[in-house]
SEMARLUM-27417 format. One record per residue (C-alpha): residue in one letter; z, y, x. Coordinates in steps of 0.5 Angstrom, whole numbers, padded with zeros to 4 digits, always signed. Example, Ala and Ser with C-alpha at 12.3 -4.5 7.8 and 13.67 -1.06 7.14 Angstrom:
2
A+0016-0009+0025S+0014-0002+0027
END
This chain:
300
X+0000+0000+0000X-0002+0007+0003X+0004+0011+0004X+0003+0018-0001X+0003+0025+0001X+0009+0029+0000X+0004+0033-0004X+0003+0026-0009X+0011+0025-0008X+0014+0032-0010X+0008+0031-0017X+0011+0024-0018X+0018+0026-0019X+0015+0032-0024X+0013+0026-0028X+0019+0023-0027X+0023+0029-0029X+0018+0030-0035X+0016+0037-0032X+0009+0037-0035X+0012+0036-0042X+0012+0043-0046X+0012+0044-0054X+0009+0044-0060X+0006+0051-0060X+0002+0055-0054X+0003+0062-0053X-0004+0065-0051X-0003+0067-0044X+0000+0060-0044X-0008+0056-0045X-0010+0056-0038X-0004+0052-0035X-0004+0046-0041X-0009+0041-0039X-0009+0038-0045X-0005+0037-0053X-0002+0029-0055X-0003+0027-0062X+0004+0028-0064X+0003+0035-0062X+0006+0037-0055X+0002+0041-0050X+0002+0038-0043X+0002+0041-0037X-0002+0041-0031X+0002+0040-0026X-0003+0041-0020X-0003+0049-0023X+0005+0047-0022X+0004+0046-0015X+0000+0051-0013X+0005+0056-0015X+0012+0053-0013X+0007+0054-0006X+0006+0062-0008X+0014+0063-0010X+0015+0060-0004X+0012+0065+0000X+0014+0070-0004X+0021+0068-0003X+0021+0067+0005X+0017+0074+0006X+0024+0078+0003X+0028+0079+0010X+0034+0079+0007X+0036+0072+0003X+0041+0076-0001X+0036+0080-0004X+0034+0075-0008X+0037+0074-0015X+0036+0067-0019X+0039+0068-0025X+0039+0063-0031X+0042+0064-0038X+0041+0057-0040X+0047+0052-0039X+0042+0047-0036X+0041+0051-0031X+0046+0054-0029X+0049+0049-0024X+0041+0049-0020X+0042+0056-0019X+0048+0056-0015X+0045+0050-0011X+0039+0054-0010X+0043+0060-0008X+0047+0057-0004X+0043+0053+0000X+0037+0059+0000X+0043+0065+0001X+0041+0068-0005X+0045+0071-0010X+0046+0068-0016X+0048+0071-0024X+0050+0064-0029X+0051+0065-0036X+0050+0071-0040X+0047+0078-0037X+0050+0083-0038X+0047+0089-0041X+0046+0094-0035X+0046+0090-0028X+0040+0092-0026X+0038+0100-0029X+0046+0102-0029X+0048+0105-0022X+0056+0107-0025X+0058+0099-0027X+0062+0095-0022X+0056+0089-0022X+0050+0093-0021X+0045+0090-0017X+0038+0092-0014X+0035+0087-0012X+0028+0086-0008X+0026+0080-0012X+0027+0076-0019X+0028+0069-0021X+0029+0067-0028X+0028+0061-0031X+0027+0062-0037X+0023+0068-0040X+0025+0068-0048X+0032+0067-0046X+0033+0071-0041X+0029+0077-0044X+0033+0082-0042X+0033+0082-0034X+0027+0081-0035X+0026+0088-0039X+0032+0092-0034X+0026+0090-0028X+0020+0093-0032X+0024+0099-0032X+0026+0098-0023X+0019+0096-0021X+0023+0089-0019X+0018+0083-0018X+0019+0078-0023X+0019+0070-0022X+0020+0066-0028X+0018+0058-0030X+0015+0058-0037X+0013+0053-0042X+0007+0054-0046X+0011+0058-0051X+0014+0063-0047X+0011+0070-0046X+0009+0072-0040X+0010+0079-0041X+0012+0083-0034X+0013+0076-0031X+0009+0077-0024X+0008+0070-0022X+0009+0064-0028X+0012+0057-0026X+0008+0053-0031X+0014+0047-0033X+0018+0045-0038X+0025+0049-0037X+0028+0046-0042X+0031+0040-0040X+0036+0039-0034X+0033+0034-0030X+0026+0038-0031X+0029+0045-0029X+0033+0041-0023X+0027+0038-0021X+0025+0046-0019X+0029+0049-0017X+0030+0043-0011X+0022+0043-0010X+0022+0051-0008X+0028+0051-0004X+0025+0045-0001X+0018+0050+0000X+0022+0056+0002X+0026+0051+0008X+0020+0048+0011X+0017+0055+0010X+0022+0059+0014X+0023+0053+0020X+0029+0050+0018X+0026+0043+0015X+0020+0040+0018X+0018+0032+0019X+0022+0031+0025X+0028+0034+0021X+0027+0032+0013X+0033+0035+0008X+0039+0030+0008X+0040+0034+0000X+0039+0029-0006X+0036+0032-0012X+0042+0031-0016X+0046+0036-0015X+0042+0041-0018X+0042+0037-0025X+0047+0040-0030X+0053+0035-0030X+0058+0034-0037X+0063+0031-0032X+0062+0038-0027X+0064+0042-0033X+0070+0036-0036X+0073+0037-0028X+0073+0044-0028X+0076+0045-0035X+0081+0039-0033X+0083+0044-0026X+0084+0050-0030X+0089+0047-0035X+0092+0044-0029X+0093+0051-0025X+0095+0053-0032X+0100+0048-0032X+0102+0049-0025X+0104+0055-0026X+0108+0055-0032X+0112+0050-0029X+0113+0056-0023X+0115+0060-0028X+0120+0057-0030X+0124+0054-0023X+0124+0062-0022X+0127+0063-0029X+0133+0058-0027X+0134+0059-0020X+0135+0066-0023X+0139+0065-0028X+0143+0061-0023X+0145+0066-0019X+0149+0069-0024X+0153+0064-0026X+0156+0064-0033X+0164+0064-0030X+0162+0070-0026X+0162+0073-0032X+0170+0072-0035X+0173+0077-0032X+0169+0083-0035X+0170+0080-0042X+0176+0082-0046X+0181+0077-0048X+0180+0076-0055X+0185+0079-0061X+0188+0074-0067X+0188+0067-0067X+0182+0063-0065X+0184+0058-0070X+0185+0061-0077X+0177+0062-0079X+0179+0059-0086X+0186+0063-0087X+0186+0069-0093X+0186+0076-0090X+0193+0079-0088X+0194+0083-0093X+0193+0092-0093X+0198+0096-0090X+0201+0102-0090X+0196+0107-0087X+0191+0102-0086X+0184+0103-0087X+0181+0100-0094X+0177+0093-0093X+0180+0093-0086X+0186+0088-0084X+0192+0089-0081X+0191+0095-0075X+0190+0093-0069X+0197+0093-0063X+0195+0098-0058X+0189+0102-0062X+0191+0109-0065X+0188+0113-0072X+0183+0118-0068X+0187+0125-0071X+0181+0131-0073X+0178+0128-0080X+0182+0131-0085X+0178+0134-0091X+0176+0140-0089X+0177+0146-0094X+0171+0148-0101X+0167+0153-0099X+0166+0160-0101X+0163+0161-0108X+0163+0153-0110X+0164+0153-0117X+0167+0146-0120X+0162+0141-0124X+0166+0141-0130X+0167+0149-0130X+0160+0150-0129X+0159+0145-0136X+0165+0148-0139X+0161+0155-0139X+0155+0153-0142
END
């Protein structure tokens, strides 16, 4: 058996990541990169177009001086891991999940970026860092499926961008293209990084939600040891000498109230040794001009 091409590899594994698979329905700009409709509906991409420009981003990437001025960008679950690896591995900057409104045109918020190079993938998802780069003259690369629109898109990447193991498959290819490209992969030296990193993981997400409850966890615990080592220096015997002795017998909650004794308040028990009445309430004198109740009703 012929050993095939890196060319004839790279397209065999788009098929087996089903990249050349898009949807039901063809956008117009779309027509020149489908090769032909199946019976059950489904336009299918030629994926030599595909190659052909990964190649062409793959040289738009390594011409960027600085890695870091290149944004990868993915709103899409699916993609979001792929994004990290491809910036990781390229040292490019990577924005997952929502965008927010402003990154690219609004110089006063904290995560502004102004960018050299963009890359997307998806351009119905990610419509609008797609509109902020039309407004900053940024060139856009974005993967599109036959039904996604082209508009302000500089180079499309025609495949199927939603699934995980498609867009996986992509990102790993043109990470792969921009290393040879820049010298640092070659024959003699291959990339020892498999392709199943880049792809979405349930797991990935479940072990990093389990780590967050766990620190949370940890850190109620913490909270607490500090709580009681606190309360233990100040223990509780500490704090009898600063408090009275109590007055009556403990023992006789059930007993009738003593009686009222002269010179006692109403509703009050028997006074207690060593408080004295304060003096100064005496009922202080009418004043001038008050008329009685019963006079005023007598006159009238």
């Amino acid at each position: 058996m012929a050993t095939l091409t890196q060319k004839e590899q790279d397209i065999q594994l788009m098929l087996a990541a089903q990249c050349h698979l898009g949807t039901k329905n063809l956008h117009h700009q779309m027509t020149r990169y489908v090769y032909r409709r199946r019976n059950d509906g489904i336009y299918v991409i030629n994926l030599e177009k595909t190659y052909e420009k990964l190649q062409m981003a793959a040289r738009v990437i390594v011409a960027v001086e600085n890695p870091g001025d290149v944004v990868v960008q993915s709103a899409r679950p699916y993609g979001q891991r792929a994004v990290f690896k491809f910036a990781q591995y390229l040292g490019a900057k990577s924005l997952a999940g929502r965008h927010t409104p402003g990154t690219f045109t609004n110089q006063i918020q904290k995560n502004f970026e102004e960018p050299r190079l963009l890359l997307l993938t998806d351009p119905r998802t990610d419509h609008q860092p797609i509109r902020e780069s039309a407004y900053m003259n940024i060139p856009t690369i974005a993967f599109c499926d036959t039904d996604s629109p082209l508009s302000h898109v500089d180079i499309a990447i025609p495949a199927n961008n939603k699934g995980k193991h498609s867009i996986g498959v992509l990102y790993f290819l043109l990470a792969r293209m921009v290393l040879e490209m820049r010298g640092q992969v070659s024959v003699a030296n291959p990339w020892d990084v498999v392709v199943d990193l880049f792809f979405y993981s349930l797991n990935t997400v479940r072990t990093l939600g389990t780590q967050s409850v766990h620190y949370a966890t940890l850190g109620t615990r913490r909270t607490e040891a500090k709580e009681a080592e606190e309360f233990e220096e100040f223990p509780a015997d500490g704090f009898q000498a600063t408090l009275p002795n109590p007055v009556g017998a403990m023992d006789s909650w059930g007993e009738m109230a003593p009686t009222e004794t002269a010179g006692a308040m109403t509703g009050f028990g028997a006074p207690v040794e060593g408080f004295e009445a304060a003096s100064g309430f005496e009922a202080a004198a009418q004043p001038m001009g008050y008329v009685a109740p019963e006079q005023f009703a007598g006159d009238f």
